[in-house]
HTML snippet that shows the backbone in 3Dmol.js (N, CA, C, O; Angstrom):
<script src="https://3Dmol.org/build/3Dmol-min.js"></script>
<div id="view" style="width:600px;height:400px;position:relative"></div>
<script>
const pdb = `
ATOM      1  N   UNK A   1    -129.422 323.493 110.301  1.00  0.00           N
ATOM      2  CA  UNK A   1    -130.313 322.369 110.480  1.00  0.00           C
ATOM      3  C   UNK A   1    -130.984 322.419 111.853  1.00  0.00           C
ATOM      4  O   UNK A   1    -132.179 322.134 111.916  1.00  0.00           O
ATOM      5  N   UNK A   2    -130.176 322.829 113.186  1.00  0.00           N
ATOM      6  CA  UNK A   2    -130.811 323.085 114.019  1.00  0.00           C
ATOM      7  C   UNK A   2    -131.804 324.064 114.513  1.00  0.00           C
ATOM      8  O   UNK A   2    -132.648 324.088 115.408  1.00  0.00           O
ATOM      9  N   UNK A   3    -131.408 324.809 113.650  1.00  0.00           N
ATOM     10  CA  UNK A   3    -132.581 325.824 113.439  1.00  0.00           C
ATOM     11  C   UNK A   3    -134.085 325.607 112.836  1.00  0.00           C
ATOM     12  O   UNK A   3    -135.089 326.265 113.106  1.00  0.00           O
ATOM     13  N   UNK A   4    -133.984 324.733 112.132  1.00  0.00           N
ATOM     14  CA  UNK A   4    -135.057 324.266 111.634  1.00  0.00           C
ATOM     15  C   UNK A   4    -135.682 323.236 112.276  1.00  0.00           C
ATOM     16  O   UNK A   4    -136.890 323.004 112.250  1.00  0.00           O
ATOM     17  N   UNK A   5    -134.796 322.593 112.878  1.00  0.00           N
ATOM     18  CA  UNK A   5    -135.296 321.569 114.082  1.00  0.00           C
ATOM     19  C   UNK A   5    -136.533 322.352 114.900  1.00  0.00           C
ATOM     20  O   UNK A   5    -137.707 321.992 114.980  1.00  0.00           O
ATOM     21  N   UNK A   6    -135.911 323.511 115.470  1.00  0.00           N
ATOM     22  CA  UNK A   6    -136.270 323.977 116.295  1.00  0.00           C
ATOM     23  C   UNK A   6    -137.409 324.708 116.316  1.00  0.00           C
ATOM     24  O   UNK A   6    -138.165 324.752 117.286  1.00  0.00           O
ATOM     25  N   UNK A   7    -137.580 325.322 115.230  1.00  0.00           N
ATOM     26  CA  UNK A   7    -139.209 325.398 114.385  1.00  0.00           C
ATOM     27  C   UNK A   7    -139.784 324.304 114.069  1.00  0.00           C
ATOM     28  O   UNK A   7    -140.996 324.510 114.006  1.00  0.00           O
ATOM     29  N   UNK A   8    -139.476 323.046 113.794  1.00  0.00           N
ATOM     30  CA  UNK A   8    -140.305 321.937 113.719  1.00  0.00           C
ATOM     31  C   UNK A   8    -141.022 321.858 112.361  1.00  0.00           C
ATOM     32  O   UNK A   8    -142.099 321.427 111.947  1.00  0.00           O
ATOM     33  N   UNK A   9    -139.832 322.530 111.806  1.00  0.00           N
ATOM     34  CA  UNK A   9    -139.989 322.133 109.886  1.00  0.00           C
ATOM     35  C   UNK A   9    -139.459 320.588 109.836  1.00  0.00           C
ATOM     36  O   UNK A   9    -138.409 320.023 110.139  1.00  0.00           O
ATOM     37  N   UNK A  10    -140.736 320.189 109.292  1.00  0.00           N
ATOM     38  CA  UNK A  10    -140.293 318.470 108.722  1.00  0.00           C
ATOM     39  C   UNK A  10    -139.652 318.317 107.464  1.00  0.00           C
ATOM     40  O   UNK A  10    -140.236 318.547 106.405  1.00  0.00           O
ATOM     41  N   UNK A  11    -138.512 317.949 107.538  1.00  0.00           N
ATOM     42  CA  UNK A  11    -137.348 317.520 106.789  1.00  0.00           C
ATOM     43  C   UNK A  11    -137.602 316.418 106.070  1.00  0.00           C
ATOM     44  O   UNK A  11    -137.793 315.492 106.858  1.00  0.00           O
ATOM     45  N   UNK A  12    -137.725 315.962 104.629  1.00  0.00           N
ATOM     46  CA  UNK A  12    -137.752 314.723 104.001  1.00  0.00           C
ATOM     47  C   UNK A  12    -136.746 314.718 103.096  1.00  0.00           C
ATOM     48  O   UNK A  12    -136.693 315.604 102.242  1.00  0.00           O
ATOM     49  N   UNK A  13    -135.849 313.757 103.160  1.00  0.00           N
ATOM     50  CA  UNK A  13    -134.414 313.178 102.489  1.00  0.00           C
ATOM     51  C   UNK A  13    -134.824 312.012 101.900  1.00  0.00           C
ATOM     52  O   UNK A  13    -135.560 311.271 102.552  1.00  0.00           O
ATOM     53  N   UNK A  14    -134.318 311.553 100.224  1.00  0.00           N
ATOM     54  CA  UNK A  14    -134.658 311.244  99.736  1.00  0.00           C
ATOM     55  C   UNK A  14    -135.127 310.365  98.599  1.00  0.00           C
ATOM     56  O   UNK A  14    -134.813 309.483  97.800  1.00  0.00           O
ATOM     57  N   UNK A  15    -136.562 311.575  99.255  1.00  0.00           N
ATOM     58  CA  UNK A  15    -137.364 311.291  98.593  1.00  0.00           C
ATOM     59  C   UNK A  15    -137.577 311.861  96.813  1.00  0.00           C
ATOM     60  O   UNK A  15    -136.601 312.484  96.396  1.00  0.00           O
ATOM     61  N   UNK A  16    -138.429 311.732  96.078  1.00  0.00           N
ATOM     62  CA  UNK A  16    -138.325 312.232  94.743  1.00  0.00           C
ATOM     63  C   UNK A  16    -140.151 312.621  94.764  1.00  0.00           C
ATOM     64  O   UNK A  16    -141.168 311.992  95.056  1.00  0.00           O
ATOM     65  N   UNK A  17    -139.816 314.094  94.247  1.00  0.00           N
ATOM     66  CA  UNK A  17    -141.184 314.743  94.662  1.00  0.00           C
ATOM     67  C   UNK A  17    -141.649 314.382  92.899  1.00  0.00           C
ATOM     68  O   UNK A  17    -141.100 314.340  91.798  1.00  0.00           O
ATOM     69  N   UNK A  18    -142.708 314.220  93.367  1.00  0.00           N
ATOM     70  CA  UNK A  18    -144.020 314.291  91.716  1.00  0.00           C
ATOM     71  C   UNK A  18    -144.463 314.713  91.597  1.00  0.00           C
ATOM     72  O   UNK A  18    -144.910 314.672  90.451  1.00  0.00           O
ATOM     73  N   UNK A  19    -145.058 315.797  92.572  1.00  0.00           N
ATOM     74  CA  UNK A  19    -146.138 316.934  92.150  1.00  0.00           C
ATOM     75  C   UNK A  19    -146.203 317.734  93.272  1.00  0.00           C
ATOM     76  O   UNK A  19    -146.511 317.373  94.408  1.00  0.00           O
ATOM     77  N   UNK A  20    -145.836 319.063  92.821  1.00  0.00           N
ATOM     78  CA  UNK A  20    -146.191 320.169  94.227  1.00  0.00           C
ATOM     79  C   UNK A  20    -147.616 320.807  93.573  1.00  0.00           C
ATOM     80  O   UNK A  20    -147.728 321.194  92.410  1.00  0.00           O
ATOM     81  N   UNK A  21    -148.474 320.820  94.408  1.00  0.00           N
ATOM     82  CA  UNK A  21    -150.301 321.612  93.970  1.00  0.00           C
ATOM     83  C   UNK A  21    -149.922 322.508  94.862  1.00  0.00           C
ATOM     84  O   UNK A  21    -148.897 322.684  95.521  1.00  0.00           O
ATOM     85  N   UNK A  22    -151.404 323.283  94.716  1.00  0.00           N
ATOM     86  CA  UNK A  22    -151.444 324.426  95.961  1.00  0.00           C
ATOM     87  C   UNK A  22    -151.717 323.616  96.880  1.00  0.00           C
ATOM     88  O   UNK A  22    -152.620 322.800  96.701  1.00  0.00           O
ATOM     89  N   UNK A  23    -150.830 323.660  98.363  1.00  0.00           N
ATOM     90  CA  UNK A  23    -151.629 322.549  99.434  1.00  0.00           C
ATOM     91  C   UNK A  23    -150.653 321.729  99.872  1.00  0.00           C
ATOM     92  O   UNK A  23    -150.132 321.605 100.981  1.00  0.00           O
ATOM     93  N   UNK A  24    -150.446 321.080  98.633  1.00  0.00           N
ATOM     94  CA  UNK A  24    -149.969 319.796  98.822  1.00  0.00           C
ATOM     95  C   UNK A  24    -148.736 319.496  97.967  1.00  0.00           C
ATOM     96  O   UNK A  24    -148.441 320.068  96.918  1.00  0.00           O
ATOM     97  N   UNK A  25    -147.975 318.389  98.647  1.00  0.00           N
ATOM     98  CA  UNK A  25    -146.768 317.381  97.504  1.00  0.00           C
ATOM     99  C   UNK A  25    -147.256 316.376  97.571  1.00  0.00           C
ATOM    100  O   UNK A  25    -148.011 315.897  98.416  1.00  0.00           O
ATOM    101  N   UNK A  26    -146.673 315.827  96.286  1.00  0.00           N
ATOM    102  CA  UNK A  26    -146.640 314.059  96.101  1.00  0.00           C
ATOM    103  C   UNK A  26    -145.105 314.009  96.400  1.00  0.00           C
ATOM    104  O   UNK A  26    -144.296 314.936  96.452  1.00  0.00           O
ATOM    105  N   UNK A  27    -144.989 313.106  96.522  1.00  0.00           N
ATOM    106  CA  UNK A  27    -143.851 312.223  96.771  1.00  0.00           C
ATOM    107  C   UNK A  27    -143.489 310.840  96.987  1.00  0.00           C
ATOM    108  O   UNK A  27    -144.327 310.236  97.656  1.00  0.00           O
ATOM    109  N   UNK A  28    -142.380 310.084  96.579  1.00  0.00           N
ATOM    110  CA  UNK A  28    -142.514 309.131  96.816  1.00  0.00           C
ATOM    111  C   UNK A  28    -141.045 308.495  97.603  1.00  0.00           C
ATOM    112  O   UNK A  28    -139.915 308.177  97.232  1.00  0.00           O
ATOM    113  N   UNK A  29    -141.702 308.523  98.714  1.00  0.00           N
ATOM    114  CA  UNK A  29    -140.457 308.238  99.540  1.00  0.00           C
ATOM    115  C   UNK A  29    -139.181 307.134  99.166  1.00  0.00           C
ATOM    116  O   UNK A  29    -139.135 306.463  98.135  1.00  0.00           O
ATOM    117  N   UNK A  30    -138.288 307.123 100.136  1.00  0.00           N
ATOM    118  CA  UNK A  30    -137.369 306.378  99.661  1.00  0.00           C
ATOM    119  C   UNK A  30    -136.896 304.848  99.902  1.00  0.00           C
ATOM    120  O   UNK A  30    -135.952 304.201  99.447  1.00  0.00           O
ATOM    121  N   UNK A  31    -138.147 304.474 100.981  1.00  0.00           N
ATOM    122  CA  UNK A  31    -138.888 303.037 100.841  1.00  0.00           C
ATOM    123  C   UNK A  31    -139.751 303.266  99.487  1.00  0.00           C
ATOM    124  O   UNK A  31    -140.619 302.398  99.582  1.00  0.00           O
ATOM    125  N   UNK A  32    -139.903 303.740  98.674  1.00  0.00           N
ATOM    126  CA  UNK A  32    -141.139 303.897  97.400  1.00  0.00           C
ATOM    127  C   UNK A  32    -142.739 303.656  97.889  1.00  0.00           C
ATOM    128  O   UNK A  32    -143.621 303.017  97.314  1.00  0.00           O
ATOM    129  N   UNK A  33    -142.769 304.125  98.689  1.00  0.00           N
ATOM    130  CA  UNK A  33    -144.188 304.786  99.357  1.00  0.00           C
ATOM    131  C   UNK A  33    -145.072 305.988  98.604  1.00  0.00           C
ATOM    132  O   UNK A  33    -144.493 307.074  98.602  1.00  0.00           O
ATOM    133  N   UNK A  34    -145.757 305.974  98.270  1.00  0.00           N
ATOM    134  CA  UNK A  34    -146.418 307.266  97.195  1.00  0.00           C
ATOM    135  C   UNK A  34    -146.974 308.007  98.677  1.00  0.00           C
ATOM    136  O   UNK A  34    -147.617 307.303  99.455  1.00  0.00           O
ATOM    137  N   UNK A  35    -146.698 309.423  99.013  1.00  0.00           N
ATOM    138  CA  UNK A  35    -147.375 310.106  99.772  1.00  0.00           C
ATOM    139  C   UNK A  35    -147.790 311.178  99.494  1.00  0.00           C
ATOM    140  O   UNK A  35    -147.162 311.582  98.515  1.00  0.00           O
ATOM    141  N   UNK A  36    -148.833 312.189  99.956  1.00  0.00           N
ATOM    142  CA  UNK A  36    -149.202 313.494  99.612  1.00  0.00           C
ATOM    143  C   UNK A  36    -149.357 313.700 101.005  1.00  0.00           C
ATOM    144  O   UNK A  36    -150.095 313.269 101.891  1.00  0.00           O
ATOM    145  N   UNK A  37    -148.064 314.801 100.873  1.00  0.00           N
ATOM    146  CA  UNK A  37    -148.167 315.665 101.884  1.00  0.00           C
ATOM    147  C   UNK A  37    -148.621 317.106 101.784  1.00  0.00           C
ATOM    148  O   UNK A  37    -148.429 317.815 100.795  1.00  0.00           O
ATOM    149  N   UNK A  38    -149.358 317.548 103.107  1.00  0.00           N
ATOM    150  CA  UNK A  38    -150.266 318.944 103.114  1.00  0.00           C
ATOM    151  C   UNK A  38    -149.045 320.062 103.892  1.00  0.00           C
ATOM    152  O   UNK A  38    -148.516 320.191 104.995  1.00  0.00           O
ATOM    153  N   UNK A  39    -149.015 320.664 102.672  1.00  0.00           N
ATOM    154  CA  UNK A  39    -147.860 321.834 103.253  1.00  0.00           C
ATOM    155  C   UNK A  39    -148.328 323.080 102.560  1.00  0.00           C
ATOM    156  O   UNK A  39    -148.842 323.166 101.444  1.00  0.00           O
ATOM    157  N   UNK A  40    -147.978 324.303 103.675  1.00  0.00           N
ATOM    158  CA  UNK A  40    -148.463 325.675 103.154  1.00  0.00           C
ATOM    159  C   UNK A  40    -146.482 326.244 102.688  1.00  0.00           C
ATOM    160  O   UNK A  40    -146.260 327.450 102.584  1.00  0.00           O
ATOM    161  N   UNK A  41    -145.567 325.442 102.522  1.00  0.00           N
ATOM    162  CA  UNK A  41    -144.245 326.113 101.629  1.00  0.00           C
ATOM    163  C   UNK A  41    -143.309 324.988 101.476  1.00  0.00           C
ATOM    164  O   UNK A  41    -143.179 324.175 102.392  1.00  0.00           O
ATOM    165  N   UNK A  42    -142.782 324.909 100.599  1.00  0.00           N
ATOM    166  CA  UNK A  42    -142.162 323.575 100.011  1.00  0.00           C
ATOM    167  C   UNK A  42    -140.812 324.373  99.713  1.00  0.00           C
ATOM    168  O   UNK A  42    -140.894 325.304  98.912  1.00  0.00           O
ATOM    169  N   UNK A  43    -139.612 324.092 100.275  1.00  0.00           N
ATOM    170  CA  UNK A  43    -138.310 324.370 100.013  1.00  0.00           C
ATOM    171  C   UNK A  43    -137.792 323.662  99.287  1.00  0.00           C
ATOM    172  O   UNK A  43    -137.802 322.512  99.727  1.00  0.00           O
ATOM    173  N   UNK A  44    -137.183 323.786  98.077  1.00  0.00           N
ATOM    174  CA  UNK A  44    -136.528 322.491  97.584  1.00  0.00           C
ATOM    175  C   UNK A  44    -135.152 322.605  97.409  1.00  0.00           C
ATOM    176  O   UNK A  44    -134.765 323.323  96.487  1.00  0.00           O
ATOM    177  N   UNK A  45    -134.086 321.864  98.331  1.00  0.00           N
ATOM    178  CA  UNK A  45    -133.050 321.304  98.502  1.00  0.00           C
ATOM    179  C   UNK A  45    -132.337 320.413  97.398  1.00  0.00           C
ATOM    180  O   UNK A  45    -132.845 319.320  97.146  1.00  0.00           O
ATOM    181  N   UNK A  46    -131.362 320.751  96.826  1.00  0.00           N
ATOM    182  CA  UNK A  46    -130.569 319.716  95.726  1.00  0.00           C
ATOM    183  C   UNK A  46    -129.165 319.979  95.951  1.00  0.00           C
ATOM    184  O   UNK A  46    -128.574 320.922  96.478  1.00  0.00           O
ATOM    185  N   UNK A  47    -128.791 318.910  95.418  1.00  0.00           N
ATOM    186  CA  UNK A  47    -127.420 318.391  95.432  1.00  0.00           C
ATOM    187  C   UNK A  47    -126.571 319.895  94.492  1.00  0.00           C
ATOM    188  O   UNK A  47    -127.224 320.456  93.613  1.00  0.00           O
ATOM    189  N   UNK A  48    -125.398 320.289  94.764  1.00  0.00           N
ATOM    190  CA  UNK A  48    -124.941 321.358  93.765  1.00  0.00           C
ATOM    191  C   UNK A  48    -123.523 320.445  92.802  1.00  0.00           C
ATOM    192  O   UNK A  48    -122.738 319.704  93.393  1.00  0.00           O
ATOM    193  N   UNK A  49    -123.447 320.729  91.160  1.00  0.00           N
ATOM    194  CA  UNK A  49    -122.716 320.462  90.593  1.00  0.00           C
ATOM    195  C   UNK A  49    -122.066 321.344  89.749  1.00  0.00           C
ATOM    196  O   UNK A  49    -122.839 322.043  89.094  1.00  0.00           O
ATOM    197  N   UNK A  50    -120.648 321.568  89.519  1.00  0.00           N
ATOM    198  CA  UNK A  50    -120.313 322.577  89.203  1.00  0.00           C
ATOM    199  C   UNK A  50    -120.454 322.470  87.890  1.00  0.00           C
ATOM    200  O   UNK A  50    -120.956 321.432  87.458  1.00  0.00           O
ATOM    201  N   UNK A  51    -120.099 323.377  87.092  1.00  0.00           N
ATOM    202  CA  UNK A  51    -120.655 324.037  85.681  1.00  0.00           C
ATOM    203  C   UNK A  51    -119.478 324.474  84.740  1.00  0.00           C
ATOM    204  O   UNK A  51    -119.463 325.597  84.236  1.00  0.00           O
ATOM    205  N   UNK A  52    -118.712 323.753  84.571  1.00  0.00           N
ATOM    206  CA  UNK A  52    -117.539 324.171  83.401  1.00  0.00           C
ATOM    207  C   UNK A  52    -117.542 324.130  82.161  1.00  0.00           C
ATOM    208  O   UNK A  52    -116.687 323.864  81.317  1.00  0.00           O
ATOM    209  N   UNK A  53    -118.810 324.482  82.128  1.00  0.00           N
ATOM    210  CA  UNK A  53    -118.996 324.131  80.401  1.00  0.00           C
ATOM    211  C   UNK A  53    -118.133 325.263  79.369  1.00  0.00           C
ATOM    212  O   UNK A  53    -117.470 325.108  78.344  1.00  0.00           O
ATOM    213  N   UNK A  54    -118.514 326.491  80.213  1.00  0.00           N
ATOM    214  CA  UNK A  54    -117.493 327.480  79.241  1.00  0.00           C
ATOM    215  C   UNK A  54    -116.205 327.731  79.347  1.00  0.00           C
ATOM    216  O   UNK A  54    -115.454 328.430  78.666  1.00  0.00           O
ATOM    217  N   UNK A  55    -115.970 326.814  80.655  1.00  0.00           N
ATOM    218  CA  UNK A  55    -114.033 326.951  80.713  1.00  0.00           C
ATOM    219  C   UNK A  55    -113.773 326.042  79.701  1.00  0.00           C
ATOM    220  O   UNK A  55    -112.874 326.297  78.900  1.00  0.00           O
ATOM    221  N   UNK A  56    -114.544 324.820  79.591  1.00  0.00           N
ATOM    222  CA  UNK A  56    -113.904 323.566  78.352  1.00  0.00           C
ATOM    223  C   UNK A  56    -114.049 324.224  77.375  1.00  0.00           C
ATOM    224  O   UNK A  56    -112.879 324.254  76.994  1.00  0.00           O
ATOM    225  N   UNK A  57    -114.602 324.794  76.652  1.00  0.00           N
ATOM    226  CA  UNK A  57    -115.055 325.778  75.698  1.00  0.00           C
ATOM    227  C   UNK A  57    -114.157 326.835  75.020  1.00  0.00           C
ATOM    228  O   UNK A  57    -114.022 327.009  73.809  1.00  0.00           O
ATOM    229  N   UNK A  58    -113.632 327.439  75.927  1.00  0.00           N
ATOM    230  CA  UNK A  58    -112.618 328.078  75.466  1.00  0.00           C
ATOM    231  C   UNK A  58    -111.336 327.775  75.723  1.00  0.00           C
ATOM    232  O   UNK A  58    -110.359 328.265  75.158  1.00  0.00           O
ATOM    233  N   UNK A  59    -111.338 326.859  76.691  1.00  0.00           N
ATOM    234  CA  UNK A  59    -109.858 326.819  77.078  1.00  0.00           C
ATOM    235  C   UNK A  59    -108.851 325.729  75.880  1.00  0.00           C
ATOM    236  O   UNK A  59    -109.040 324.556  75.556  1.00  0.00           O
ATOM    237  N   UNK A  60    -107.907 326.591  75.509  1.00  0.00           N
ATOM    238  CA  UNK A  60    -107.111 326.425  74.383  1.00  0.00           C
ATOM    239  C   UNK A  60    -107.652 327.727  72.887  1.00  0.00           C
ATOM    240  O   UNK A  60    -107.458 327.738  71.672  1.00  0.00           O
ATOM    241  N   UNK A  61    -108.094 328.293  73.484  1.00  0.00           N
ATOM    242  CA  UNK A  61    -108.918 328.756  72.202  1.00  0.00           C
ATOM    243  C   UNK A  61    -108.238 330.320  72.456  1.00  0.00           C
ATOM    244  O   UNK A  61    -108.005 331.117  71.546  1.00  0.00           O
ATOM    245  N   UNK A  62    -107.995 330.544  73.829  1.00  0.00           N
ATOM    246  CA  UNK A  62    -107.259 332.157  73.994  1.00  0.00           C
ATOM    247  C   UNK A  62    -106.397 331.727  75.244  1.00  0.00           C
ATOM    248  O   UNK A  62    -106.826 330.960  76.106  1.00  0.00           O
ATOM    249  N   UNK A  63    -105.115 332.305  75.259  1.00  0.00           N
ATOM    250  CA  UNK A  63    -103.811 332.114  75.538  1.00  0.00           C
ATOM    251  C   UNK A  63    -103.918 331.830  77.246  1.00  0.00           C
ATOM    252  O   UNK A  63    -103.156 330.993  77.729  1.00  0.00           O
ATOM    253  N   UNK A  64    -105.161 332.763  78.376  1.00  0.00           N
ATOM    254  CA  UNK A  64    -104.875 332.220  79.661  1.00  0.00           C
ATOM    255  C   UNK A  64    -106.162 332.678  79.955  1.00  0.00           C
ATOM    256  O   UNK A  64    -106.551 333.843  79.875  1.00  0.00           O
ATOM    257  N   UNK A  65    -107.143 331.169  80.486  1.00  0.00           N
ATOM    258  CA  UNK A  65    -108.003 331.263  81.497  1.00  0.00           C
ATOM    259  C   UNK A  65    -107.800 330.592  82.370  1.00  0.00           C
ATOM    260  O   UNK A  65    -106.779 329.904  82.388  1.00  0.00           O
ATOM    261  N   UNK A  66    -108.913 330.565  83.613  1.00  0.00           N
ATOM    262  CA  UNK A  66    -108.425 330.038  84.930  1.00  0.00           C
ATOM    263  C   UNK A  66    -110.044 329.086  85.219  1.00  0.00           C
ATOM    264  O   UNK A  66    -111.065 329.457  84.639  1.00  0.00           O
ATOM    265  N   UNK A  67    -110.053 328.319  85.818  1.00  0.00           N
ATOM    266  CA  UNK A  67    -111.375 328.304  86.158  1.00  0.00           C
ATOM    267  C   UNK A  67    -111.630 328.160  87.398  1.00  0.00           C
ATOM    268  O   UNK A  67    -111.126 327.223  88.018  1.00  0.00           O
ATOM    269  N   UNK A  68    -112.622 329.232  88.113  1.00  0.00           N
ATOM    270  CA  UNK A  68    -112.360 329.075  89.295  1.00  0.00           C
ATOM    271  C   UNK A  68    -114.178 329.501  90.107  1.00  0.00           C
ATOM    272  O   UNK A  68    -115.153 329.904  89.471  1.00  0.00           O
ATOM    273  N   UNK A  69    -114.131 329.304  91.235  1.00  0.00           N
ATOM    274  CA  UNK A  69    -115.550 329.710  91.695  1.00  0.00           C
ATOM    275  C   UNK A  69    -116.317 328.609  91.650  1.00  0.00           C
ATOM    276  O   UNK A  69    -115.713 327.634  91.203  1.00  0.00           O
ATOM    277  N   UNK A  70    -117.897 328.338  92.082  1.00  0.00           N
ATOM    278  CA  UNK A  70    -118.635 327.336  91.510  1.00  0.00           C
ATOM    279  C   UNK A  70    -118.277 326.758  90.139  1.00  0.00           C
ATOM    280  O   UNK A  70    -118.749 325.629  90.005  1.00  0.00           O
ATOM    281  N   UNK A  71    -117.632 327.161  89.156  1.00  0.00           N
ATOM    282  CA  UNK A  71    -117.490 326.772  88.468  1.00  0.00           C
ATOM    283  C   UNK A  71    -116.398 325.432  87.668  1.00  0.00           C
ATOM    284  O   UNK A  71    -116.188 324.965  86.548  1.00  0.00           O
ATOM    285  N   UNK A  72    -115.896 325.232  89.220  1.00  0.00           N
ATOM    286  CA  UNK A  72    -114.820 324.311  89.132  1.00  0.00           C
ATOM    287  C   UNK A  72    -115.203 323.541  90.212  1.00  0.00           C
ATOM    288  O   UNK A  72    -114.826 322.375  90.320  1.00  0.00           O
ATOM    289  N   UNK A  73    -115.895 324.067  90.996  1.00  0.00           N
ATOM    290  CA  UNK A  73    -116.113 323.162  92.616  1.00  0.00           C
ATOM    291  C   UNK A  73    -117.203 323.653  93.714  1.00  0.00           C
ATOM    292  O   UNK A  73    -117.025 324.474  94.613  1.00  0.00           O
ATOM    293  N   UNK A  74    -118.161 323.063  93.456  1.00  0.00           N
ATOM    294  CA  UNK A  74    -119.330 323.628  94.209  1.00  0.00           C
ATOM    295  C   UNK A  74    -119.174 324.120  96.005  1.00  0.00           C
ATOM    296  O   UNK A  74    -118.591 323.384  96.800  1.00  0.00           O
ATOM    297  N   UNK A  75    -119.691 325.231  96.350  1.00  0.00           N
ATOM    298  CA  UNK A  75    -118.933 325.781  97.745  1.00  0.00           C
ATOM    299  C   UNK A  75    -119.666 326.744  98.092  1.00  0.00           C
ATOM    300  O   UNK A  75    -120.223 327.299  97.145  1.00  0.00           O
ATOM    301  N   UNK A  76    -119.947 327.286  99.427  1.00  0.00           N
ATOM    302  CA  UNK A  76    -119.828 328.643 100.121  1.00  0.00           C
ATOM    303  C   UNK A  76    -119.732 329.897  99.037  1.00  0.00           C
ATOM    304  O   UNK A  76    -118.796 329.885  98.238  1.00  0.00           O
ATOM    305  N   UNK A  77    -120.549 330.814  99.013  1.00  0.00           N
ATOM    306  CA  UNK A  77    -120.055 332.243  98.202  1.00  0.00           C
ATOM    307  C   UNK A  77    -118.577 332.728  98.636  1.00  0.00           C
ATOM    308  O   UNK A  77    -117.598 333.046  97.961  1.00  0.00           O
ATOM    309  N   UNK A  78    -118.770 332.670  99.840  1.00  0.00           N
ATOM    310  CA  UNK A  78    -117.332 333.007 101.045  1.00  0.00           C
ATOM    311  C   UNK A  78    -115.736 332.403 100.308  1.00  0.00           C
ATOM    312  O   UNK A  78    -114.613 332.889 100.442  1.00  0.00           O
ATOM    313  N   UNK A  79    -116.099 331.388  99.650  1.00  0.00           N
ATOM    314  CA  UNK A  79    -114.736 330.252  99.277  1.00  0.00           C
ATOM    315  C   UNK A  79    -114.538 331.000  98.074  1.00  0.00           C
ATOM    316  O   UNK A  79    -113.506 331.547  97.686  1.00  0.00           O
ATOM    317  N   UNK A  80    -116.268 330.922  97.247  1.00  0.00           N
ATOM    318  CA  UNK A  80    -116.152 331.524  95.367  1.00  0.00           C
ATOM    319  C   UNK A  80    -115.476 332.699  95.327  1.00  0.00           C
ATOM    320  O   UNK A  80    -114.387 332.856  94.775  1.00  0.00           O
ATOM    321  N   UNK A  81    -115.965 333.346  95.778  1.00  0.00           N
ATOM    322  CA  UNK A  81    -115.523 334.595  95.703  1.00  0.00           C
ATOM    323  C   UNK A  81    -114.036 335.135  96.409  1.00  0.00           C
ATOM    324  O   UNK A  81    -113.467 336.211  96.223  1.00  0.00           O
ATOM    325  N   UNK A  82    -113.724 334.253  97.080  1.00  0.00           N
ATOM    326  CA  UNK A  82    -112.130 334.133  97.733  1.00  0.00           C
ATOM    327  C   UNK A  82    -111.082 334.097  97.121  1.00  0.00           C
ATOM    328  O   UNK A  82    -110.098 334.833  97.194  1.00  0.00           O
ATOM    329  N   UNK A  83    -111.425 332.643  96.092  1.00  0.00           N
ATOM    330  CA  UNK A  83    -110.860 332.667  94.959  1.00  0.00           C
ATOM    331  C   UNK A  83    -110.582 333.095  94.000  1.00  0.00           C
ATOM    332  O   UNK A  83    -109.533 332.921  93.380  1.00  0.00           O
ATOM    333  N   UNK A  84    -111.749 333.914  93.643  1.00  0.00           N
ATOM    334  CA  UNK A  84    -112.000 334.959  92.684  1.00  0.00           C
ATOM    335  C   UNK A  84    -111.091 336.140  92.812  1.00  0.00           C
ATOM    336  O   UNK A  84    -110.632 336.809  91.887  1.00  0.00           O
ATOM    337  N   UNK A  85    -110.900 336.295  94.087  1.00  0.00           N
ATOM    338  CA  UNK A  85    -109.613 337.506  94.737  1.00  0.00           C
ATOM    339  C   UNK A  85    -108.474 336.929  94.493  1.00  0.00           C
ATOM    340  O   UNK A  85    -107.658 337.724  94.025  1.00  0.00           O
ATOM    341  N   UNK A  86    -108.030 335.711  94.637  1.00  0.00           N
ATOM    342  CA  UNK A  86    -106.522 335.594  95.066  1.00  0.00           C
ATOM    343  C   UNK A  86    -106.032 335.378  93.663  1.00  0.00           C
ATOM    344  O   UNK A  86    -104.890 335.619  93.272  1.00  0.00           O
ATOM    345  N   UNK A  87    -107.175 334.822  92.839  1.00  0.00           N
ATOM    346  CA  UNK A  87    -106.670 334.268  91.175  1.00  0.00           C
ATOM    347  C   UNK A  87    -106.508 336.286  90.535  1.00  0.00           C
ATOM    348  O   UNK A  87    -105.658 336.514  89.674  1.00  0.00           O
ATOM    349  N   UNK A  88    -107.198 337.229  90.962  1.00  0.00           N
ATOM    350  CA  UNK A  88    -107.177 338.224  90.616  1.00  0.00           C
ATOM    351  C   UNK A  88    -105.896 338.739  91.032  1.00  0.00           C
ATOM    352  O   UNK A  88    -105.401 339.584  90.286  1.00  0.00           O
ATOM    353  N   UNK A  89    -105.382 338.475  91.863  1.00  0.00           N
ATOM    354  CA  UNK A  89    -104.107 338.948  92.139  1.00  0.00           C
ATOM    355  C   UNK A  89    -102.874 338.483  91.875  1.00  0.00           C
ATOM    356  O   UNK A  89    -101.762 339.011  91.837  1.00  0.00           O
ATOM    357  N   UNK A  90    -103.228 337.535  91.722  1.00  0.00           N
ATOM    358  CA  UNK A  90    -101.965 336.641  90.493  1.00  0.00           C
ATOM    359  C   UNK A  90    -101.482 336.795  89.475  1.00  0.00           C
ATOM    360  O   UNK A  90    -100.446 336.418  88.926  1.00  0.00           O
ATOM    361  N   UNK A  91    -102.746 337.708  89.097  1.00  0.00           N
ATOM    362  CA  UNK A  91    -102.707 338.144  87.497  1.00  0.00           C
ATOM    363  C   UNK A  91    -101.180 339.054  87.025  1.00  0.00           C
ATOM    364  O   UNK A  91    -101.022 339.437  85.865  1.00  0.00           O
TER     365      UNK A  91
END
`;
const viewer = $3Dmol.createViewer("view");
viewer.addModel(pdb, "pdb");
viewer.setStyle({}, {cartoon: {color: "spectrum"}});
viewer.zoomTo();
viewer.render();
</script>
């Protein structure tokens, strides 16, 4: 974040975008302000939720899965993949 400070990228929290054009966003802030802002790159930032749809799916259906990685708990690659080792070695 301080890094971006420090380039003097303007940060908007939120807000709920309505339209990215070439140029420009809509948005409507989080007082509910309608704005169009003039930007030459639009990053878009979201919340992460993990994804267990195929552990519920099978689990009971074959004798041992695990669920582990983003897929149980949104995180760092560093953590996913950590886990991914230590559940591998358990085996």
């Amino acid at each position: 974040m301080n890094g971006l400070r420090s380039k003097k990228v303007t940060l908007l929290t939120g807000a709920t975008c309505e339209e990215i054009k070439e140029g420009s966003v809509q948005v409507t802030t989080a007082e509910g302000k309608w704005e169009t802002i003039p930007v030459d790159t639009v990053v878009i930032a979201v919340g992460y939720k993990a994804n267990d749809h195929l552990y519920k799916d099978l689990k009971g259906r074959i004798p041992e899965i695990y669920c582990i990685g983003n897929s149980s708990e949104p995180r760092r690659i560093l953590e996913a993949t950590s886990e991914g080792y230590r559940t591998g070695l358990a085996l």
